[in-house]
C-alpha positions in Angstrom: 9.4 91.6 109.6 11.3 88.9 107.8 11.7 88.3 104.4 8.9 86.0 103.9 6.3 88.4 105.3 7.7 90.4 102.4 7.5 87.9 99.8 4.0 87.4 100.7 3.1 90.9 100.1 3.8 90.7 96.5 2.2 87.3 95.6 -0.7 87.0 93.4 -3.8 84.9 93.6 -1.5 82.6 91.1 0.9 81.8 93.7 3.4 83.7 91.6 5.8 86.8 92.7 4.9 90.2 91.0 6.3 93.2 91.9 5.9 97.1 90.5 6.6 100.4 91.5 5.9 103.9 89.5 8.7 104.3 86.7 7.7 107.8 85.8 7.0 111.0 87.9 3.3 111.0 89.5 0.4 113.7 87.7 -2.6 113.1 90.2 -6.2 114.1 89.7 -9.0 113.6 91.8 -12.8 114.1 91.0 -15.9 113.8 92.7 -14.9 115.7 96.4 -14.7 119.3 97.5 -12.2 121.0 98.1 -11.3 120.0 101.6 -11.5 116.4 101.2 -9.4 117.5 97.9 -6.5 118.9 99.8 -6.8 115.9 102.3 -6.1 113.6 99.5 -3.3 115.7 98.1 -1.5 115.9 101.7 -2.0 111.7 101.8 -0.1 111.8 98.4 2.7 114.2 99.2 3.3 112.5 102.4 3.7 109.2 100.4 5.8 109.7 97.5 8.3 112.1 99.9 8.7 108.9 101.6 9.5 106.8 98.7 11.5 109.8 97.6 9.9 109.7 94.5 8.4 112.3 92.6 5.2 114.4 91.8 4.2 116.5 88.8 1.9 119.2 87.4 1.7 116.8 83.9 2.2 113.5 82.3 3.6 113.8 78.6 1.5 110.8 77.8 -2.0 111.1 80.2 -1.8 114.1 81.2 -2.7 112.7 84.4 -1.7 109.6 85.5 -3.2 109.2 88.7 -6.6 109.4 88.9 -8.9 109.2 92.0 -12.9 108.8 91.4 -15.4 109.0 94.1 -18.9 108.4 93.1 -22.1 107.0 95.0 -22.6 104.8 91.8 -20.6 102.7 89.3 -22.8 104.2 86.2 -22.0 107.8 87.0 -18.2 106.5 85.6 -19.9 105.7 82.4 -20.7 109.5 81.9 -17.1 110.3 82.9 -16.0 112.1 79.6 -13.0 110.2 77.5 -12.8 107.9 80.4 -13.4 104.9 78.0 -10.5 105.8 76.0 -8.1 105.5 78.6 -10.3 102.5 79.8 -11.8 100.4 76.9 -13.3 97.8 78.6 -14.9 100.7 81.2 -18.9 99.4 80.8 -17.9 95.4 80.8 -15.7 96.5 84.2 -18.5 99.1 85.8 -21.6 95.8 85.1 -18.7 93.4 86.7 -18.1 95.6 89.7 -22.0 96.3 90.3 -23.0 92.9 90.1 -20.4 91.6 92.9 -22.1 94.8 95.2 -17.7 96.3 95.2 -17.9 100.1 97.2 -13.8 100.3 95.8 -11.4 99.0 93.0 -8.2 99.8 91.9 -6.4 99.5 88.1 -2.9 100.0 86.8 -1.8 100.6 83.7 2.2 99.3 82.8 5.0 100.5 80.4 7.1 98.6 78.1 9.6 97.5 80.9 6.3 96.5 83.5 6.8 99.8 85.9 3.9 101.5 86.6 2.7 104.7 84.4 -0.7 104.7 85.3 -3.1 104.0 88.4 -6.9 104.8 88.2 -8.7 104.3 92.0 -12.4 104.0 92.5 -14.2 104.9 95.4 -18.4 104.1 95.7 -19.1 105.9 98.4 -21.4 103.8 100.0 -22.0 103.6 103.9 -19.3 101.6 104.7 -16.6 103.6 103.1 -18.3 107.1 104.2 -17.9 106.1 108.2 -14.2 106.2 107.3 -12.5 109.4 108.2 -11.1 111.2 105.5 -7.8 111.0 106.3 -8.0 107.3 106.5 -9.2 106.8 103.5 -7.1 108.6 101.8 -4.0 107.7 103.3 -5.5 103.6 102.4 -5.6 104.5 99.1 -2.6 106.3 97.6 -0.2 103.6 99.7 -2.2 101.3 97.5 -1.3 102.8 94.3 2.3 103.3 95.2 3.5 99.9 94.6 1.6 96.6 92.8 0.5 94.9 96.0 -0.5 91.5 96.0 -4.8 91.3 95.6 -4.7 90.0 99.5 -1.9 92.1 100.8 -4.2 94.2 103.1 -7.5 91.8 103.2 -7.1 90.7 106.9 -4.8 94.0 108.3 -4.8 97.3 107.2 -1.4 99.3 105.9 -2.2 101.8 108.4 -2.0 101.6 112.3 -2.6 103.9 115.3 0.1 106.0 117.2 0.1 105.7 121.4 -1.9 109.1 121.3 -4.8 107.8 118.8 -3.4 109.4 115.5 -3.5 107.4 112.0 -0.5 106.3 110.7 1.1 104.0 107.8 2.4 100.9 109.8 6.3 101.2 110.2 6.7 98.1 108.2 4.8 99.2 105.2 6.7 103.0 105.6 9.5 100.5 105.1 8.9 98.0 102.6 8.2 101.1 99.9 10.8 103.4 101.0 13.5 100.0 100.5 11.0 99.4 97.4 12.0 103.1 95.9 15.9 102.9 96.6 17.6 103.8 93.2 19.8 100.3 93.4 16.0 98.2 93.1 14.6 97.5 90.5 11.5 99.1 88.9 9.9 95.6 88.2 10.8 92.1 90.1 8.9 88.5 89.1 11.2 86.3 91.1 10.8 86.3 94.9 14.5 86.9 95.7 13.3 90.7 95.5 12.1 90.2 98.8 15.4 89.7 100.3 16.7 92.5 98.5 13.9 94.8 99.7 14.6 93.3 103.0 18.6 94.0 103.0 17.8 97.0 102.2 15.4 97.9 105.2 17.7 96.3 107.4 20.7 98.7 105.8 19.2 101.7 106.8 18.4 100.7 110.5 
């Protein structure tokens, strides 16, 4: 992994450098599973933040919850979702968008003051594509998508996750990397300049 395989992980459609991680504790909720899929995502979570060393809470102060996992086998059943449309104004213009362009997933942050992270809301239309996915996998997918503000093609041609000699899932070393280097206390929270990729990438390299 170089720097530049970095950089490119954080550009936007715009040809421009954007870069976010979480600047506040993590309060996850998910709806629509049962309670084995629920614990499945909860264990994807855990194992993530403990590697960025970051944390996980009961509450948010300011959402209660502030990430929020939805799996559905419709976009309209959001629209019934109660309050949802006060955390998400523009919820019914979003749900007609993502219907019309046939989407089975999308994800949408929310930013403080300073550009961290404070909110993440994922998703999921469980349509056949996405329900041949293992659990596991799919959990795993999405909470390493939510950790950090990727760039919209980051993970269009290869997954973040790869497969151990013996057949097990796994997040690909070099992602493990990039947000556990991404989470250091000495990075910043927010980066708009592509030097942060070198940083991120000293920083990898440091802990070798």
């Amino acid at each position: 992994m170089t720097p530049q395989d970095i950089e490119t992980y954080f550009t936007q459609p715009d040809g421009k450098y954007a870069f976010a991680r979480w600047g506040r504790p993590i309060a996850p909720i998910v709806f629509g599973v049962e309670d084995k899929s629920l614990e499945v995502v909860k264990g994807a979570l855990q194992a993530v933040v403990k590697l960025a060393g970051h944390q996980m809470v009961e509450t948010d102060p300011e959402f209660g919850s502030n990430m929020m996992f939805f799996f559905f086998s419709d976009w309209d059943e959001l629209l019934d979702v109660p309050d949802l449309d006060k955390l998400i104004p523009e919820m019914a213009l979003l749900v007609s968008k993502l219907k019309s362009g046939g989407a089975n997933q999308y994800r949408l942050f929310r930013f403080d003051d300073t550009g961290a992270i404070k909110a993440a809301f994922v998703f999921l239309r469980m349509d056949e594509a996405l329900a041949d996915i293992p659990a596991e996998v799919l959990a795993l997918q999405q909470v390493v998508q939510v950790m950090l503000l990727w760039g919209k093609d980051a993970f269009r041609t290869q997954s973040p996750l790869g497969l151990t000699e013996s057949g097990k899932t796994m997040l690909r070393p070099d992602i493990a990397a990039i947000i556990n280097a991404s989470y250091d206390p000495v990075m910043p929270a927010v980066a708009d300049d592509a030097s942060h990729a070198l940083r991120v990438f000293a920083r990898i390299e440091a802990s070798k």
